[in-house]
C-alpha positions in Angstrom: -60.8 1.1 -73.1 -62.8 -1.9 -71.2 -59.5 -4.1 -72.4 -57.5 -1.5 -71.2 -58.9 -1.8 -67.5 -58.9 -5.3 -67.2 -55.9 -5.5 -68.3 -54.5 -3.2 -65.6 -56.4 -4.8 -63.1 -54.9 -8.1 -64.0 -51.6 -6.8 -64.0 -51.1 -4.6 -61.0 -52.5 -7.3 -58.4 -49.9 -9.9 -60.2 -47.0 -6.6 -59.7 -47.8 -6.9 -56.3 -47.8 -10.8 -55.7 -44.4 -10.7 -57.3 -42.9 -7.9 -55.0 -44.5 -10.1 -52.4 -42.7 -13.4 -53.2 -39.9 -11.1 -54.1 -39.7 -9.5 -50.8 -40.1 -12.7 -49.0 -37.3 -14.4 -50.9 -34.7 -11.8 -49.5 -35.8 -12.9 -46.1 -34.0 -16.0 -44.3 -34.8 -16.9 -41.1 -32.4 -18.7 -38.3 -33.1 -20.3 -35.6 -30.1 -20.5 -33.1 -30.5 -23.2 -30.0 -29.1 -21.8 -27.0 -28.2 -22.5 -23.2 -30.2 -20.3 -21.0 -27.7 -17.3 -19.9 -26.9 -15.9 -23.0 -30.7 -14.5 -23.6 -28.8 -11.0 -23.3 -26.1 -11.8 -25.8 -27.6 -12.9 -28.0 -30.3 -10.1 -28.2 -27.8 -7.8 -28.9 -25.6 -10.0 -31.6 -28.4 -10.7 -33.5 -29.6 -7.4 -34.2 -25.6 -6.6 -34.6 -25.6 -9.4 -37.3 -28.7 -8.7 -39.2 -27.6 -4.8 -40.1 -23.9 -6.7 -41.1 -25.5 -9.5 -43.5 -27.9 -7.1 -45.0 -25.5 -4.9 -45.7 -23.0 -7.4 -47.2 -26.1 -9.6 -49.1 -28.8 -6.8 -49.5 -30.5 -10.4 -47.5 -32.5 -9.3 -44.4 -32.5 -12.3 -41.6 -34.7 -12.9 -38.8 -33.2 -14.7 -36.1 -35.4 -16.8 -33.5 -33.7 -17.8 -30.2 -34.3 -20.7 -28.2 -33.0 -20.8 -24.8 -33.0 -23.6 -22.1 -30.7 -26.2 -20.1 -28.1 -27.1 -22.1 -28.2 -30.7 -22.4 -32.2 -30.5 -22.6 -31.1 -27.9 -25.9 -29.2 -30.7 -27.1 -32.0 -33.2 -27.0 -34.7 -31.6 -28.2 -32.4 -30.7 -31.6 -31.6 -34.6 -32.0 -35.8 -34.9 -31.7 -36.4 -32.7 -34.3 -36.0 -28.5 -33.4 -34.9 -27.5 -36.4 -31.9 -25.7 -35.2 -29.5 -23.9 -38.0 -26.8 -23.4 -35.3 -26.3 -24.3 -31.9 -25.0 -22.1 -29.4 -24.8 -24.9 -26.0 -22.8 -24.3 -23.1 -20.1 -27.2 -23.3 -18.7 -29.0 -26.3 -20.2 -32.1 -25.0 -23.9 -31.6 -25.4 -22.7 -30.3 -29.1 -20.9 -33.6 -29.4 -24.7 -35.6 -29.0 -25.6 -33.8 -32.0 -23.0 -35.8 -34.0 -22.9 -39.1 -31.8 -26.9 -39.5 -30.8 -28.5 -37.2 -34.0 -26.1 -37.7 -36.8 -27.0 -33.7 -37.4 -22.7 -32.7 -37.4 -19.8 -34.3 -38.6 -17.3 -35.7 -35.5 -14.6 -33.0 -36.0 -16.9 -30.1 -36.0 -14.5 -28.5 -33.4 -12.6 -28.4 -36.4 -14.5 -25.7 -38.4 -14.4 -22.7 -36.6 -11.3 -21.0 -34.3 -10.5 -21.7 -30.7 -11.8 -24.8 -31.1 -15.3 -23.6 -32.0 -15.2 -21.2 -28.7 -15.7 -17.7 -29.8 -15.4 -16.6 -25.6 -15.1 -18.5 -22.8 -16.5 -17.8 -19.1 -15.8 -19.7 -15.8 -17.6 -20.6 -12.7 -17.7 -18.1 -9.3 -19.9 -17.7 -6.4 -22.6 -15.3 -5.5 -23.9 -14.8 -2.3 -25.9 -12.4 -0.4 -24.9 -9.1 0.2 -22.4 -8.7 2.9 -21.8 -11.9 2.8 -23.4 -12.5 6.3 -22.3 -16.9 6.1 -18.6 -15.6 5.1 -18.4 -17.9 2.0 -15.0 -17.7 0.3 -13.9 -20.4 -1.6 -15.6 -23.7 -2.0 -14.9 -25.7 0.9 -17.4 -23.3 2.8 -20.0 -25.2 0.3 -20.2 -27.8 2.6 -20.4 -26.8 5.9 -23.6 -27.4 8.0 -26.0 -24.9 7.3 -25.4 -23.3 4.2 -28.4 -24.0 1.6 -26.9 -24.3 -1.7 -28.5 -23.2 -5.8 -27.3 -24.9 -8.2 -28.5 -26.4 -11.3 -29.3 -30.5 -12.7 -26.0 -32.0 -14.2 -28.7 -34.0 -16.0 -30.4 -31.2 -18.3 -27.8 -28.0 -17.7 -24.5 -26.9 -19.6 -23.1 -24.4 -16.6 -24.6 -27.1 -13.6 -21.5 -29.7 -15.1 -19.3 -27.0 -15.2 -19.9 -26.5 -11.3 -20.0 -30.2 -10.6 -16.2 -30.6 -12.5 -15.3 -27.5 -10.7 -16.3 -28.4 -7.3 -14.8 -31.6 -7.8 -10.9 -30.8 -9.1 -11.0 -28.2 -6.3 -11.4 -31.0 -3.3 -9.3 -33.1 -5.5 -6.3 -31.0 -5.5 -6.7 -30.1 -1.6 -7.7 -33.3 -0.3 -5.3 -35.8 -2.8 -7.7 -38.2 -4.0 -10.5 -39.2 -6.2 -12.7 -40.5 -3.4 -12.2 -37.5 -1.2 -13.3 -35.1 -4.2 -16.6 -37.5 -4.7 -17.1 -37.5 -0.7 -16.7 -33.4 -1.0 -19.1 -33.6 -3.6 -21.5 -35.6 -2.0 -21.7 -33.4 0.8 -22.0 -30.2 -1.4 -25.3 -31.7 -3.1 -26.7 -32.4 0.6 -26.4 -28.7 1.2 -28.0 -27.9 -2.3 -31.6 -26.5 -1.8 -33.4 -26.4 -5.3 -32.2 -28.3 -8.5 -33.4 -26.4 -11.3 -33.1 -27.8 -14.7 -31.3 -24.8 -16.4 -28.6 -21.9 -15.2 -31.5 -19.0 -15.7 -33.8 -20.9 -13.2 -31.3 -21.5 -10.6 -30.6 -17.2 -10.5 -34.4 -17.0 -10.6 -34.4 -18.8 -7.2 -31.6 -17.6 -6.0 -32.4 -13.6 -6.6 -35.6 -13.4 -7.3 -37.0 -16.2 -5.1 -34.9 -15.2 -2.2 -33.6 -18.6 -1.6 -30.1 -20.4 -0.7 -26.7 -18.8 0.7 -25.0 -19.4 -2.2 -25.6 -19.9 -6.1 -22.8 -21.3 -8.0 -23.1 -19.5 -11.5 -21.8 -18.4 -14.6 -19.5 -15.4 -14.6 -21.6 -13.8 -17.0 -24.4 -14.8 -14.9 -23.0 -13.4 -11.8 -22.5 -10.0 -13.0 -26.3 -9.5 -15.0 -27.3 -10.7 -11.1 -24.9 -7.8 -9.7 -25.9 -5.3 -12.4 -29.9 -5.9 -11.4 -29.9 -6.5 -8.0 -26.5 -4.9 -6.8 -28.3 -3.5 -3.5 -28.9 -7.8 -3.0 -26.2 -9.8 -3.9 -22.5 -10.0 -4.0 -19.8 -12.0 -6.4 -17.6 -14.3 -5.0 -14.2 -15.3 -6.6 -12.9 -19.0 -5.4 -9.0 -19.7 -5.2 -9.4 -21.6 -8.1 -12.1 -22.3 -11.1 -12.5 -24.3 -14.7 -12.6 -22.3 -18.0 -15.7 -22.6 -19.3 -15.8 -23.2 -23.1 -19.3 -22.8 -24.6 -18.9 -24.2 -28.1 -21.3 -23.2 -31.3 -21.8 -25.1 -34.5 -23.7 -25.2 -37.8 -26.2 -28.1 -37.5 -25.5 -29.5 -41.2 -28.6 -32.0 -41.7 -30.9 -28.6 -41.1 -29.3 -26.0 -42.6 -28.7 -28.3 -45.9 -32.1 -29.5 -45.9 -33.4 -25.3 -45.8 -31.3 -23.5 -47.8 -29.5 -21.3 -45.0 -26.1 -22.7 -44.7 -24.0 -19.9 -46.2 -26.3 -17.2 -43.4 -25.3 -19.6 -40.4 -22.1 -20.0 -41.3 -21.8 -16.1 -41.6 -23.5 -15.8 -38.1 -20.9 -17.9 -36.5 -18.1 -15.9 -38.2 -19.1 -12.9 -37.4 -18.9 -14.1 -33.1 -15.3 -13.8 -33.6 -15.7 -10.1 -35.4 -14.9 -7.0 -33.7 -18.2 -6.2 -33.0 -19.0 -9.9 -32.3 -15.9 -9.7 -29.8 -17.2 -6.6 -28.2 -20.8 -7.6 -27.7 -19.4 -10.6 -25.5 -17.4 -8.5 -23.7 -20.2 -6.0 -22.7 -22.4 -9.2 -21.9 -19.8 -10.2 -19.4 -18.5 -13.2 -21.6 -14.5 -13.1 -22.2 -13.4 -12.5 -26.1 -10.7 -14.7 -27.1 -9.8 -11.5 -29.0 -6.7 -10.1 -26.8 -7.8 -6.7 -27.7 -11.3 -6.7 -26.3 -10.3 -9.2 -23.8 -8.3 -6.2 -22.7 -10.6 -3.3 -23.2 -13.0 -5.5 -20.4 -10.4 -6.6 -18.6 -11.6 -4.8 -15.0 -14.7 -7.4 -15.3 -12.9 -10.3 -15.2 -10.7 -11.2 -12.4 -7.7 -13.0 -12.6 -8.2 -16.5 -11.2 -6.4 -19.9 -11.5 -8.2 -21.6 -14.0 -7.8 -25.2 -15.0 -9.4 -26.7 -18.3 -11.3 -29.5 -18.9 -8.8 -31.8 -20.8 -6.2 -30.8 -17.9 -8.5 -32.0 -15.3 -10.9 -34.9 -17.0 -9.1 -35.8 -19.8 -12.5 -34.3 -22.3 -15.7 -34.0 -22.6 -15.9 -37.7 -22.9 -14.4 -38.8 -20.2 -16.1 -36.5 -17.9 -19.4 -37.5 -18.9 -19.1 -41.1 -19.1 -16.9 -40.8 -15.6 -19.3 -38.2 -13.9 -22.8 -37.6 -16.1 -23.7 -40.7 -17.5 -26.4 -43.2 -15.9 -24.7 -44.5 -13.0 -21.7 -42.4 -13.3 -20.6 -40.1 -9.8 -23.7 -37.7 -10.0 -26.0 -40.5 -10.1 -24.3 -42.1 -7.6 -24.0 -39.1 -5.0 -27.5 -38.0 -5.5 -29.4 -41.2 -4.8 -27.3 -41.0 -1.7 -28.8 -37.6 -0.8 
């Protein structure tokens, strides 16, 4: 009977252990590296996503954000955060993961649709509500008086976005390259507070109380309408760039832990229905026609220009405009 015991008492803590390590081994965990504005997104995909894999591998996932400037994202992957995808805000802070980090193949644009888009966004305008300094279109960026949010080119994703789409704007009303820089230049006088990342900037600019005028994020814009509606108004210029936020497996990580086939699934699954939709409702545009549709009343029609059509790429712009001694650098030191 003594055997019998011990025995028993041997065996049913080992049980446990096992159902431990066995429960534990059906857990994978993500981390996905993100540009600040889509905290709200991807709160609500995740949980979306976990309920799909689980039910497809009987696998559950827990899925860590990380959220920051964009370009500051990027870095901090190529110094070691131990990304399994990253979400970043253009395709040229994904682009350093392959060129400065060796982390992604070249043509990882490649791998997924819409060139590795799953929705797109553009740049617009918010101001106070009312509108008491009558700002309209971008020109009115510049006049005398108007204090200006906007984020650093340097660190942030959507703060090259509104750089590009300042600059094509004065470049197609005023016929030349100089006269976009010298409209540029004059827009970063009027700009009040330089915060390194898009979420910052609407901190300032809502919360904060400061600036006319904070050149945002669509989906930005609208959160900002939706919380402080009784503060704040959205403005749409004449004209804006489509904004392509770009995601990606980050291969040297996911290869190195085990969780390739779950990333890979999570970045499908953006371009789902429900992925689709959750964009939609979080004031990003599905490249789905159908939910691009259904949310269609949220997202004026605008004349918007892309970045090949206006800079020739990612590249070009950033060795043209972002780089060390390119046009920001050159404007700014001026200010």
């Amino acid at each position: 009977m003594n055997s019998l015991r011990r025995l028993v008492s041997i065996a049913i803590p080992s049980l446990l252990l096992g159902l431990t390590v066995q429960a534990q081994a059906q857990t994978v965990n993500l981390l996905n590296v993100s540009y600040d504005p889509t905290r709200e997104l991807y709160s609500e995909f995740n949980t979306a996503f976990a309920k799909y894999w689980k039910a497809k591998s009987g696998q559950d996932v827990l899925i860590k954000q990380s959220h920051g400037g964009s370009g500051k994202q990027a870095r901090s992957i190529i110094d070691g955060l131990d990304a399994d995808v990253a979400t970043l805000a253009l395709a040229g802070d994904t682009d350093a993961l392959s060129k400065f980090g060796g982390l992604i193949p070249a043509d990882w644009q490649k791998r997924l649709p819409h060139n590795s888009s799953p929705y797109t966004s553009t740049i617009v305008l918010v101001v106070r509500q009312g509108n008491p300094k009558n700002i309209k279109d971008w020109d009115d960026l510049v006049k005398p008086g108007i204090s200006v949010i906007t984020p650093n080119p340097k660190t942030s994703g959507g703060a090259r976005w509104n750089y590009l789409a300042a600059w094509e704007f004065a470049k197609r009303k005023y016929g030349t390259e100089a006269k976009a820089k010298e409209f540029v230049a004059q827009l970063y006088k009027n700009v009040a507070v330089l915060d390194t990342g898009a979420r910052g900037s609407s901190v300032t600019f809502a919360q904060r109380n400061q600036g006319d005028v904070f050149i945002s994020w669509e989906n930005e814009a609208n959160l900002l309408e939706k919380e402080f509606g009784s503060k704040v108004d959205v403005v749409y210029p004449s004209i804006s760039i489509l904004a392509e936020p770009a995601v990606a497996i980050v291969d040297k990580n996911v290869d190195k832990k085990g969780t390739r086939a779950v990333a890979q699934a999570y970045l499908q699954y953006l371009y789902s229905d429900e992925g689709q939709d959750i964009a939609g409702k979080n004031f990003y545009r599905p490249i789905n026609e159908k939910y691009l549709t259904k949310y269609a009343k949220q997202f004026p029609k605008l004349p918007l220009f892309t970045i090949e059509q206006a800079f020739g790429g990612w590249a070009k712009a950033d060795k043209d405009h972002f780089a060390d001694g390119a046009s920001f650098d050159q404007i700014y030191s001026k200010k």
